[in-house]
N, C-alpha and C positions, 0 to 999 in steps of 0.2 A: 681515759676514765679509770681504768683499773689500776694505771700507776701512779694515779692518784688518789684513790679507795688505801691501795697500799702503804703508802708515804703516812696519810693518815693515822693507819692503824701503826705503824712504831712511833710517831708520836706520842700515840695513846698509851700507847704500852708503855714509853721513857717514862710515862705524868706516873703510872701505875705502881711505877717498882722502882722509884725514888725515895724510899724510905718515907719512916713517920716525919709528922709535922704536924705545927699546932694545930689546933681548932679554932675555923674563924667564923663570925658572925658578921651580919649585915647590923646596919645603923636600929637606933631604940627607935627611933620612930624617921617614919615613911611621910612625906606629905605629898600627898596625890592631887596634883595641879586642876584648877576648876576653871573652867571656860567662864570666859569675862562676855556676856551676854547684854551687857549695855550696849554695845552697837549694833546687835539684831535690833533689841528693844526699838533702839530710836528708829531702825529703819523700819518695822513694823508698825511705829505710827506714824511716820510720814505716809504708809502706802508704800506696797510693793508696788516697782520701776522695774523692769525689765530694760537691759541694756542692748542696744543692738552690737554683733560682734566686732572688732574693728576689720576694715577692709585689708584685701590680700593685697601686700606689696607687689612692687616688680618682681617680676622670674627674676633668680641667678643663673647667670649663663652659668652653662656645666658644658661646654664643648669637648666633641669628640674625640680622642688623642688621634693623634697623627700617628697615619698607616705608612711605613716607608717599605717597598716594594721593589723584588728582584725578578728575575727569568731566568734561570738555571740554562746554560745551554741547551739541556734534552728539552724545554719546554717546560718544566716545572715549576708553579710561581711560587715565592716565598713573600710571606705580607708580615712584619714586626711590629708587634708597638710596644714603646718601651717604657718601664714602669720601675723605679727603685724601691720603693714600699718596702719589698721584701726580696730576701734572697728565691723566689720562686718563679719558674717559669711556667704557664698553661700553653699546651702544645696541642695542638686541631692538629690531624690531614683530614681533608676536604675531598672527596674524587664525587664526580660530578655522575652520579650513574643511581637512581632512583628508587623506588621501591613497587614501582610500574612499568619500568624500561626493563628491554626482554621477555621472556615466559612467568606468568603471575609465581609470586614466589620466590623466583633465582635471585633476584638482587640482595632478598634478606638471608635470603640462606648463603648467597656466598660473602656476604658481610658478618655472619655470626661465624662460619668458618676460621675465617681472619682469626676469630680467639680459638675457638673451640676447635680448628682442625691443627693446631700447630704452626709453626714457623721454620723453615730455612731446616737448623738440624736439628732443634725442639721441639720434643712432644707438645702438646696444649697443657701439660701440666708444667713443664719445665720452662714453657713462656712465662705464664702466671705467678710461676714462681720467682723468676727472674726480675720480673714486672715491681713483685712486692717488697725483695730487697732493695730499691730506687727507694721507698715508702710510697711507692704508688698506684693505682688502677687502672686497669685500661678499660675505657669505654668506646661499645662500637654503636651506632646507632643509625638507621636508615629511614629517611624519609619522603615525601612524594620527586624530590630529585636529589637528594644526595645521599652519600654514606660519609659519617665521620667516625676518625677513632681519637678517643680523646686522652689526657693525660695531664698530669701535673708532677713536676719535680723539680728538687733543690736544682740553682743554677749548675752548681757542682756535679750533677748526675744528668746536665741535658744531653752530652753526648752522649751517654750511653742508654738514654732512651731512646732517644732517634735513632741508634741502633738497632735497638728492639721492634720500633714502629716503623723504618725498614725492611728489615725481615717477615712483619706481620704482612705487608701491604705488596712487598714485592714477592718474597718466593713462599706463599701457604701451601702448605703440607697437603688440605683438601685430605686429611684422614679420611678413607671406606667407612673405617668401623664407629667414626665420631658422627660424620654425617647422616648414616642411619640414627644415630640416638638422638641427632639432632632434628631430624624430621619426625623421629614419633614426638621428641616434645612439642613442635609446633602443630602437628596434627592432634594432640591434645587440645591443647590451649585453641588453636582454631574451633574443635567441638565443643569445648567446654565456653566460649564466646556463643556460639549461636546457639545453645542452651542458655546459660544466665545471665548473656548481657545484652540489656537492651540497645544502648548507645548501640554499641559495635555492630548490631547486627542494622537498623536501620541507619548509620553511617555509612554499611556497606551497601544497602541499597540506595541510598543520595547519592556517591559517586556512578554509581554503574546507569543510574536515570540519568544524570544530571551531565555527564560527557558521553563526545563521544564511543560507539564501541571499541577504535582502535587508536582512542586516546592513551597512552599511560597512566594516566588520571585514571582509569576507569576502574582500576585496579583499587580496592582501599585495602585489601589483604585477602592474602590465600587461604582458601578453602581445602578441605581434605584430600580430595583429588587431583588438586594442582599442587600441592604436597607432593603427593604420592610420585608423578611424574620428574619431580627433579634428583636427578643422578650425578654423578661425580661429572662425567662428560660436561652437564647441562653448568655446573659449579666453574668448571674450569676454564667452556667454551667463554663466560659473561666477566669471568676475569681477565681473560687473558682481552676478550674485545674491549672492554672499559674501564678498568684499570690501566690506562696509562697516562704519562708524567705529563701530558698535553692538557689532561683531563684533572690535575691534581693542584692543591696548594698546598702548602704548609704554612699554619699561623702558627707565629710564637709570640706569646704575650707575657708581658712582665722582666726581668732583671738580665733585660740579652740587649745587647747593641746591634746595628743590623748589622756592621761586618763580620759579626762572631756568628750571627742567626745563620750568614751568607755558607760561611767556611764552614759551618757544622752540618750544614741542609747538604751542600753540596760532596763532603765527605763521605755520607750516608745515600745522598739519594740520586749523587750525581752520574752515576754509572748506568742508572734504570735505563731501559731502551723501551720505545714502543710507539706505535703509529699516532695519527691524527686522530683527534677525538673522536668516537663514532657519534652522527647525526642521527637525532632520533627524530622518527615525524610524529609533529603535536597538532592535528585537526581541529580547528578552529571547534568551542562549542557554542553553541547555538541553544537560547534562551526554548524553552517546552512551547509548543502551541497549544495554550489554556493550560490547565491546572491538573498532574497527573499526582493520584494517589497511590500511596501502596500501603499495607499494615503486614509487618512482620510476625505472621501468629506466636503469641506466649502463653500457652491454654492457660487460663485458670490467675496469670500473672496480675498480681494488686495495684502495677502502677503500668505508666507507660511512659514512652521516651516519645519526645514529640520532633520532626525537623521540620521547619518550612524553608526549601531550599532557593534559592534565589543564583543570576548570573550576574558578577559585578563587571565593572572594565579590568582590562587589563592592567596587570601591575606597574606597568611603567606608561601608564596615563597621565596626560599633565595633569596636576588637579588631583593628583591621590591621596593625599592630604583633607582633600573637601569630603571625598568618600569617605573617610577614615572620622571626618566627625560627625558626618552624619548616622554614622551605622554604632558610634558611641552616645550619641544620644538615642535611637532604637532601646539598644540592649546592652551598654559596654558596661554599666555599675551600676549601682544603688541611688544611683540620679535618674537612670535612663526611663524609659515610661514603660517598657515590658516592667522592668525591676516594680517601677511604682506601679502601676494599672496589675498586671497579671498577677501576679507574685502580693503583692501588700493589699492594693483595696478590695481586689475579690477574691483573693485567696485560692486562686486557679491551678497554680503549681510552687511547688517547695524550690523548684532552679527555675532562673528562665535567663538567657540571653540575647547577645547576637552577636558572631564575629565572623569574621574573614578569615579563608585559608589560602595565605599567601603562597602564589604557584609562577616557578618560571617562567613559565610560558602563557598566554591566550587568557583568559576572560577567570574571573576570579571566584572561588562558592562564596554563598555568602549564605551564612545558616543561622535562624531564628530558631531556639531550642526552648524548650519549657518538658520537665521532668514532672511529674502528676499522677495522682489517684487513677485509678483505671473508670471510679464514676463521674471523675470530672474530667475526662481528657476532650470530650467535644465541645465543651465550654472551654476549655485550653484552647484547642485550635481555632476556636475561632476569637480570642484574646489575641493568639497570635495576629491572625490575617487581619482584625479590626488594625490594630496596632501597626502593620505593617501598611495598611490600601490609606489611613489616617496621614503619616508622616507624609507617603507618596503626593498623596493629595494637597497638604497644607503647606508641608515644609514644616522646617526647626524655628525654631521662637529666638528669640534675641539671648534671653536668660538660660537657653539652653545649651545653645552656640558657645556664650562664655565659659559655663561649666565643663562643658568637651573639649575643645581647646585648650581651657588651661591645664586640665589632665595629663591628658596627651602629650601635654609639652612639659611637663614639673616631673611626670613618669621617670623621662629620660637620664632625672641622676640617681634614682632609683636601680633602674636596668643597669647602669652602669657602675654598681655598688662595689664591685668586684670586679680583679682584671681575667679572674675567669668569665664572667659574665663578658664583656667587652670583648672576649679572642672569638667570643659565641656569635658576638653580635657583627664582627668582621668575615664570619660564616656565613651568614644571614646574606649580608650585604652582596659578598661572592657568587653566593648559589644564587641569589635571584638576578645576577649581572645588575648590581647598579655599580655606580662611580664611587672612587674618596669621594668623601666630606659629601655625602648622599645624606649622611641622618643628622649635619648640621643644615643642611639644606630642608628637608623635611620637617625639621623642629623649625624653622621659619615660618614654612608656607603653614603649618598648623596654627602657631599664634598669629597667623596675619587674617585667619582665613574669617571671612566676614558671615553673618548669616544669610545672605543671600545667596555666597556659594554653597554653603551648605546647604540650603535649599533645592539651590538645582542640580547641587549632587542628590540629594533624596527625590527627586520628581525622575532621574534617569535609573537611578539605579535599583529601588527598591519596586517591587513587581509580586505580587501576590496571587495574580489571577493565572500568568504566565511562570508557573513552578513549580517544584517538586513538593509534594508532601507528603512523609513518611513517617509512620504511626507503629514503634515497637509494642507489641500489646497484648490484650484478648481479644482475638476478631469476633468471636461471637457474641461479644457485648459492646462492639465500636466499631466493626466494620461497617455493618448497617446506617446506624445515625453519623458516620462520616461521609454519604454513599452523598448528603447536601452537597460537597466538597468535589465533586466529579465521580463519576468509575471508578469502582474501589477495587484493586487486584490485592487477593492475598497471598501471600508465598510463608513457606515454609523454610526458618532457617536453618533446622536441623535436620533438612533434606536438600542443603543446597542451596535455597530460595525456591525450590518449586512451587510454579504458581497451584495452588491450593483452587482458587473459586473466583470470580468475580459478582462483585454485587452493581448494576446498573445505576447511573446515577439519577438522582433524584431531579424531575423537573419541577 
């Protein structure tokens, strides 16, 4: 943008200082074109006709590209898809080690490391810098089972990024003096979350209800004190047990052929050494027995964040696909009936949805949200539950089924706009263990999916009575009138969640 601002301005400057030249005018006369209103006329007296819209054609297939896949000797997988578009390649590493696996906290701390402690014989400044001369960024990002560090460069500069994303992944520096600064920012940002955000803090209490205790799941982010406890030891012991090649992919997407992907991965990363994955245990969760509330106190706060938590099937249930339009007609858009009921006819909340958070392992959240006034938030929640005990009850309507499905399934040349987008969604596919050709299979089973299955996916899986509800707010003007809703425990997020009071529930 600047060398374009630039370019601009000596243009302007050449027009400037081009010496004199005549004086010119525009034409003596202007004639200012007048709308020809004979054919409103006629069709104003025949009577407005409203046309109905013409109907949507067939989907265009958009299939998936084809993933072509190696194993590095030491165990390292390598996945390709290859893209000439442009001289660019998008670079994933993928290590398979979560942001709940370990002591609350270690996995993102020793993932922000990666950048911010250095690499190999690089400070964290001379990484970054290195980084920018490629013309590129590195991003690290950790989520409920993975860490990715991400990247994009000219084809011409892939080997010596994967250089650099070698270095970062195999030998981090785990600077002393960076890791302290990096734990007061996150001990910031953790206190300044359970002060002003409400999502985050009743997010955090969904997970920690809604799995179990020595779930990984249970974990939705660290708190100040589990901050405080992570050490250089604690950084080093989580990389050295999960970082390794067993546990790792590398995606490269865009203008690489796979024997070039092969020779380049294996140059850089083929030397890495290190054990078998470590097994992490994921304890089955189990659905609440009846309906547990909590309100995260926000004295005096104008709105509230509302969850009604729910347990779906597992991710790799047959019939995932049915779940997936059932829980899009719920809450997935501007068709859905939270969207219309909550949100438009009663005007209950300014956000409301419903999604899924798609989890490795075991039984899936499934979370009904509406964001709201703090005097309408009990009239929210129970928008929600009506909404939610309704679908359970009747199932999806014919007209509704059509709309969610063909969503669903028209989305997917959307998502795949970009072959950044697609190296993302080969990510996806990885960390959750499904197979190739999983999301032309899935775009299948969505358009085929009938409303009966959808139906009896919403008669198993949506459950209102048997969940989580979790109320970011003012307890002293909605603990009470939620108390209809079960046993209202309040906690305190700027002490931790310490439970505050419980108010009895209403018979």
């Amino acid at each position: 943008m600047i060398r374009s601002l630039a370019l601009l301005g000596l243009a302007v400057s050449a027009a400037a200082c081009g010496g004199a030249s005549a004086a010119t005018s525009g034409p003596a006369k202007v004639d200012i074109p007048v709308p020809d209103t004979t054919l409103a006329k006629k069709r104003a007296a025949r009577g407005a006709t409203r046309e109905s819209p013409p109907s949507s054609g067939a989907a265009k297939e958009s299939p998936f590209p084809a993933v072509k896949r190696v194993t590095l000797p030491n165990g390292l997988g390598v996945a390709v898809v290859t893209s000439r578009t442009l001289p660019v390649v998008q670079v994933r590493v993928l290590v398979r080690a979560g942001s709940g696996y370990g002591e609350p906290g270690v996995a993102n701390a020793t993932a922000q490391m990666l950048k911010d402690g250095g690499a190999g014989g690089l400070s964290s400044a001379e990484l970054l810098r290195r980084v920018e001369t490629l013309g590129a960024n590195l991003g690290v990002s950790t989520d409920f089972d993975s860490t990715v560090l991400s990247t994009a460069v000219t084809k011409d500069n892939l080997g010596e990024a994967l250089s650099l994303l070698s270095q970062t992944v195999r030998q981090p520096r785990f600077d002393e003096r960076e890791l302290k600064k990096l734990k007061s920012r996150l001990s910031d940002e953790a206190e300044d979350n359970a002060r002003s955000s409400g999502a985050w803090t009743a997010a955090h209490v969904v997970f920690k209800e809604l799995m179990p205790a020595k779930s990984p799941y249970a974990t939705y982010d660290a708190l100040p004190s589990e901050i405080a406890k992570i050490n250089g030891a604690s950084v080093r012991a989580f990389h050295r047990k999960f970082y390794v090649p067993k546990a790792t992919t590398v995606v490269l997407a865009g203008d690489v052929d796979e024997a070039t992907a092969k020779q380049l991965v294996a140059a850089h990363f083929g030397a890495w050494t290190g054990g078998a994955p470590p097994k992490v245990e994921v304890p089955d969760a189990v659905p609440p027995k009846g309906r547990r509330v909590v309100v995260c106190h926000r004295p005096k706060s104008v709105q509230s964040d509302i969850y009604l938590a729910m347990l779906g099937p597992a991710r790799a249930t047959p019939g995932w696909a049915h779940v997936r339009v059932a829980n899009h007609v719920l809450g997935g858009g501007v068709a859905s009936r939270l969207f219309s009921d909550v949100r438009e006819q009663r005007s209950l909340a300014y956000s409301t949805r419903s999604s899924i958070v798609e989890l490795a392992h075991g039984r899936q959240p499934i979370l009904a949200y509406a964001g709201t006034q703090t005097a309408k938030t009990v009239q929210a929640v129970a928008g929600l539950v009506e909404n939610v005990e309704k679908i359970a009850a009747t199932g999806v309507h014919t007209d509704e089924n059509a709309t969610a499905r063909r969503y669903l399934s028209d989305i997917f040349a959307i998502r795949m706009e970009t072959i950044g987008s697609i190296a993302d969604m080969v990510v996806t596919q990885d960390t959750l263990s499904l197979p190739d050709g999983y999301w032309d299979a899935y775009r299948k089973e969505v358009r085929e999916t009938e409303t009966v299955q959808a139906t009896e996916a919403a008669h198993k899986t949506f459950d209102a009575k048997n969940a989580v509800l979790v109320v970011a707010g003012d307890a002293d003007s909605i603990a009470a009138p939620l108390a209809a809703y079960g046993e209202v425990t309040v906690v305190d997020p700027e002490a931790e969640f310490k439970v505050l009071r419980t108010v009895p529930a209403k018979k």
